[in-house]
C-alpha positions as a Markdown table, in Angstrom:
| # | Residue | x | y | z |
|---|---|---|---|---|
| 1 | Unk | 0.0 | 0.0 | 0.0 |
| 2 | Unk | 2.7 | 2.8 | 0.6 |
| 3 | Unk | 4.4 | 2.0 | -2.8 |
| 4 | Unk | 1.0 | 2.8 | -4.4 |
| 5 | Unk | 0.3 | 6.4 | -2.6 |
| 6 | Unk | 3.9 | 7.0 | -3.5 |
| 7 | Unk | 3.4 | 6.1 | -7.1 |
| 8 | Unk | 0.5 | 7.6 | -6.9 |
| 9 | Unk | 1.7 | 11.0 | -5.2 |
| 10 | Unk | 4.2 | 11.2 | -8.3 |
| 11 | Unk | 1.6 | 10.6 | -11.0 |
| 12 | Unk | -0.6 | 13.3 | -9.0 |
| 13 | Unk | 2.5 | 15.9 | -9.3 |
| 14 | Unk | 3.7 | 15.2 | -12.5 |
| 15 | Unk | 0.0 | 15.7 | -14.2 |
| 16 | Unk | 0.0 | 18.8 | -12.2 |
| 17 | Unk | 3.7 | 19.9 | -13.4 |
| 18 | Unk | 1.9 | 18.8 | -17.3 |
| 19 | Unk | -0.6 | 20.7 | -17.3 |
| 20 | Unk | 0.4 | 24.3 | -14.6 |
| 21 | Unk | 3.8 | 24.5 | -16.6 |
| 22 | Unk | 3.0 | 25.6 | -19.8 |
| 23 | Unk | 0.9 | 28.4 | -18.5 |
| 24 | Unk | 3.4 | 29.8 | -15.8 |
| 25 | Unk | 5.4 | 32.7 | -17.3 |
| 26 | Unk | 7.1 | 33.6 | -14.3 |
| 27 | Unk | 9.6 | 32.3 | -11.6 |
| 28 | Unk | 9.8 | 32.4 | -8.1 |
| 29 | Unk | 13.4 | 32.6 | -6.6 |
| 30 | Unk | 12.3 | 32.4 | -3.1 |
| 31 | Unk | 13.9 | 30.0 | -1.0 |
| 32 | Unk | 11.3 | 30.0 | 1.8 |
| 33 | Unk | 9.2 | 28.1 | -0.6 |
| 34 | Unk | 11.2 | 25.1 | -0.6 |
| 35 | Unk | 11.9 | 25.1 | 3.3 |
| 36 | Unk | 11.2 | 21.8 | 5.2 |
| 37 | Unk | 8.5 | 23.1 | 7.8 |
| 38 | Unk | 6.3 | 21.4 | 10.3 |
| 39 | Unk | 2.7 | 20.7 | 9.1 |
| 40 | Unk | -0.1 | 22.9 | 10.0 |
| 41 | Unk | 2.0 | 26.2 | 11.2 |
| 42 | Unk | 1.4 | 29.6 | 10.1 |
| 43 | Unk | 3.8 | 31.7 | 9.4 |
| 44 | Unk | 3.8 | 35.4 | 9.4 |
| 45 | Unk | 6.4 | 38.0 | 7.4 |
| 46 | Unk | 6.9 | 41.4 | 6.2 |
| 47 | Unk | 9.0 | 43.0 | 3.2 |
| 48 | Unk | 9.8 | 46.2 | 2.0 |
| 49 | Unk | 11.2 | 46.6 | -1.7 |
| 50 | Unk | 12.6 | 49.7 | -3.0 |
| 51 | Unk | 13.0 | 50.5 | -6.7 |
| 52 | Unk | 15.0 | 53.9 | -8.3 |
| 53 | Unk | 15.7 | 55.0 | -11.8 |
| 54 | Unk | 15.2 | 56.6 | -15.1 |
| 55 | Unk | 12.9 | 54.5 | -17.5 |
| 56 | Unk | 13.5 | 54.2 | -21.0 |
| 57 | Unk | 10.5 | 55.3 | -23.0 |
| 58 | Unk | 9.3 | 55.3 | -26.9 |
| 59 | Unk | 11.5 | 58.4 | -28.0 |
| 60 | Unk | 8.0 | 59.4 | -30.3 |
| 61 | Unk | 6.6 | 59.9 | -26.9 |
| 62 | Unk | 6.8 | 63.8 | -25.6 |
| 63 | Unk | 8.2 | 62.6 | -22.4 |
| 64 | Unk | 11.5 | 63.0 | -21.8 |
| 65 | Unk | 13.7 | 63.1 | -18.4 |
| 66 | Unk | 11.5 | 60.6 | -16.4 |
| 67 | Unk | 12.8 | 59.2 | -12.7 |
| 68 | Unk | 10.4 | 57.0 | -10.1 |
| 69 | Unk | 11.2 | 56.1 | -7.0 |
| 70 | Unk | 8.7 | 53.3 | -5.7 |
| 71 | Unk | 8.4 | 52.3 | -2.2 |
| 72 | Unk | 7.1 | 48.8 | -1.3 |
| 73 | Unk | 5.8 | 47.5 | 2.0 |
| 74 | Unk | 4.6 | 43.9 | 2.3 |
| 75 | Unk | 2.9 | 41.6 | 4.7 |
| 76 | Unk | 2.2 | 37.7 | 4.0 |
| 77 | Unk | 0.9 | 34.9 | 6.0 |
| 78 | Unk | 1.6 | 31.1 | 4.4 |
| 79 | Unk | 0.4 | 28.4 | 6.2 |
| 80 | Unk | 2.1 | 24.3 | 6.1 |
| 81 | Unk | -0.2 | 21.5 | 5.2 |
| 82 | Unk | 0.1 | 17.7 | 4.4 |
| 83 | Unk | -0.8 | 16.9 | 1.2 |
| 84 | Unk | -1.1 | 13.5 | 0.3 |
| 85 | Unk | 1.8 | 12.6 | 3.2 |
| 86 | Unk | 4.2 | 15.6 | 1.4 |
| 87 | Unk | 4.3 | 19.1 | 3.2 |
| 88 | Unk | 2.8 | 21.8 | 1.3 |
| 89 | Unk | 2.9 | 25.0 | 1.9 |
| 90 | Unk | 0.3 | 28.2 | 0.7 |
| 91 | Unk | 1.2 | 31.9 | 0.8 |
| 92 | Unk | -0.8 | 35.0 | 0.4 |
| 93 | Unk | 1.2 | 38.3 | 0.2 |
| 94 | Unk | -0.4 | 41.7 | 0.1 |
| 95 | Unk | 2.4 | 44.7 | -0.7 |
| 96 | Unk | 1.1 | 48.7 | -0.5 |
| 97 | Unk | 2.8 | 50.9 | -3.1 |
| 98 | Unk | 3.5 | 54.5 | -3.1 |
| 99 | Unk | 5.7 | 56.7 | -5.5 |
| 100 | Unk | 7.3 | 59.6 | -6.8 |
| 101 | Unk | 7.3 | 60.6 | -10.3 |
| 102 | Unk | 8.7 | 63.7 | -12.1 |
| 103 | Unk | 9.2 | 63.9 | -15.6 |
| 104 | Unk | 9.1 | 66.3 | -18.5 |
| 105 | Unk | 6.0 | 66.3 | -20.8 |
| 106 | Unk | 5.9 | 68.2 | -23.8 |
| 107 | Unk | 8.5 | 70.3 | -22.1 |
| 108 | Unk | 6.3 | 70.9 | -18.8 |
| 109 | Unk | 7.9 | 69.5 | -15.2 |
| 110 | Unk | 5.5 | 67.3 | -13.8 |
| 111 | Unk | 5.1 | 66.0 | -10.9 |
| 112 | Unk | 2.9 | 63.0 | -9.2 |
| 113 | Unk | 2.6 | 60.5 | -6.5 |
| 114 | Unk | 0.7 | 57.6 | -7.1 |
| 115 | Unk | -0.1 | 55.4 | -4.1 |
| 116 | Unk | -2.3 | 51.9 | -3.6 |
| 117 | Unk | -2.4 | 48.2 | -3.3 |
| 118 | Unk | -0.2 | 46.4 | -5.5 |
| 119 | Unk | -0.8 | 42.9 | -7.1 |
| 120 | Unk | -1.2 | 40.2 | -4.5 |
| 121 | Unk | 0.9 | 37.4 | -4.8 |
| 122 | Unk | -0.5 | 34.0 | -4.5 |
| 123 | Unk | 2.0 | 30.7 | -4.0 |
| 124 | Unk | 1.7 | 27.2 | -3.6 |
| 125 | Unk | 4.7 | 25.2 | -3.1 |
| 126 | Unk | 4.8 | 21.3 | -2.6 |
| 127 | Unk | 8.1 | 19.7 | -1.6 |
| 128 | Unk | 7.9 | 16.7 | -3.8 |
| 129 | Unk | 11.1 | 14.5 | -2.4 |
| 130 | Unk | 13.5 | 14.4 | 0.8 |
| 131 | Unk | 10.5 | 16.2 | 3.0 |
| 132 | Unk | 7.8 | 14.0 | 4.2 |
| 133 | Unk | 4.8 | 15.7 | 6.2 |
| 134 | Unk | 6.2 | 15.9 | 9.4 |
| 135 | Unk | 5.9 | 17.3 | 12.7 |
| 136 | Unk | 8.5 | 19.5 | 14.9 |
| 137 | Unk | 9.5 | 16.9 | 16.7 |
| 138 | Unk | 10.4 | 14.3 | 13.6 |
| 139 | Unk | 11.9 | 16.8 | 11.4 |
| 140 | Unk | 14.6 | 17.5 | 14.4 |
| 141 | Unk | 15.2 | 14.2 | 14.6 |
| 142 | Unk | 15.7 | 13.5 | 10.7 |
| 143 | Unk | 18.8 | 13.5 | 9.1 |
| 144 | Unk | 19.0 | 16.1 | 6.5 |
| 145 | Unk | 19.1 | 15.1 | 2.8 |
| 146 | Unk | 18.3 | 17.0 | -0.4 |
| 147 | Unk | 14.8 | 18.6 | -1.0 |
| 148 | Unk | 13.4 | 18.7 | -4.1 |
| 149 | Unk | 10.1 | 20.8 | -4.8 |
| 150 | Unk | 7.9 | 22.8 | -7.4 |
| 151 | Unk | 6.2 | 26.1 | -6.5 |
C-alpha cells in the first residue's frame, strides 16, 4: 500500500507539473518556498522593496527626463499542510505601493505620486522528495538530505 500512494503521489504531481507549466510565465526565486516546515504552522512575514531609476520610453513619446522612485511595503501569511503525506505550503502576500514621479512632458515639469495596493501574490509550493509531512518533533530528529520541490 505505501508504494502505491507513493506512485500515486508522483503521477498526482507530475499531471499537475503537465498541465500548470505551460501556462506559468514567471519564476519564483524564493527560498522559503522550498523550506522543510512542520505541518499545519502559520507563518507570518513582512518586506519592504525599494525601486530607483530613469525609465526608457518610446523616444516618439513627448516625455523625456523621467525618474520613479517606488516604495514597497509587504505583509504575507503562508500556512504548512500535508498533502497526500508531502508538506505543502500556501502563501498569500499583500504589498502597499506608493511613489514619486517627475518627468518632463511636452517640455512641462510634472510631478505626481501615485499610491495603492499592488498585485497580491498568491504561491503554492509542494516539496515533492526528501520532506515528508512531518511534525517538529520528527523533522529534528531527521537526518538532512536533499529537497526537491515545485512552487
Amino acid at each position: 500500500m505505501p508504494g502505491a500512494m507513493r506512485l500515486l503521489r508522483f503521477v498526482v504531481g507530475a499531471m499537475c507539473l503537465l498541465f500548470v507549466a505551460p501556462l506559468v510565465s514567471a519564476q519564483d526565486l524564493d527560498p522559503r518556498a522550498y523550506a522543510w516546515v512542520p505541518v499545519n504552522s502559520t507563518f507570518l512575514g513582512a518586506g519592504f522593496g525599494l525601486s530607483h531609476g530613469g525609465v526608457v520610453t518610446d523616444p516618439t513619446l513627448p516625455v523625456t527626463d523621467l525618474s520613479a522612485t517606488v516604495e514597497t511595503p509587504s505583509l504575507s501569511v503562508a500556512r504548512s499542510f500535508n498533502l497526500f503525506g508531502a508538506t505543502a505550503q500556501a502563501l498569500a502576500a499583500l504589498p502597499y505601493s506608493w511613489a514619486q514621479v517627475s518627468a518632463n512632458l511636452v517640455g512641462e515639469a510634472k510631478r505626481i505620486t501615485p499610491s495603492g495596493l499592488s498585485d497580491m501574490r498568491l504561491r503554492m509550493s509542494v516539496l515533492l522528495h526528501g520532506a515528508p509531512a512531518a511534525s517538529v518533533l520528527e523533522i529534528m530528529k531527521a537526518p538532512r538530505r536533499t529537497i526537491l520541490g515545485q512552487a
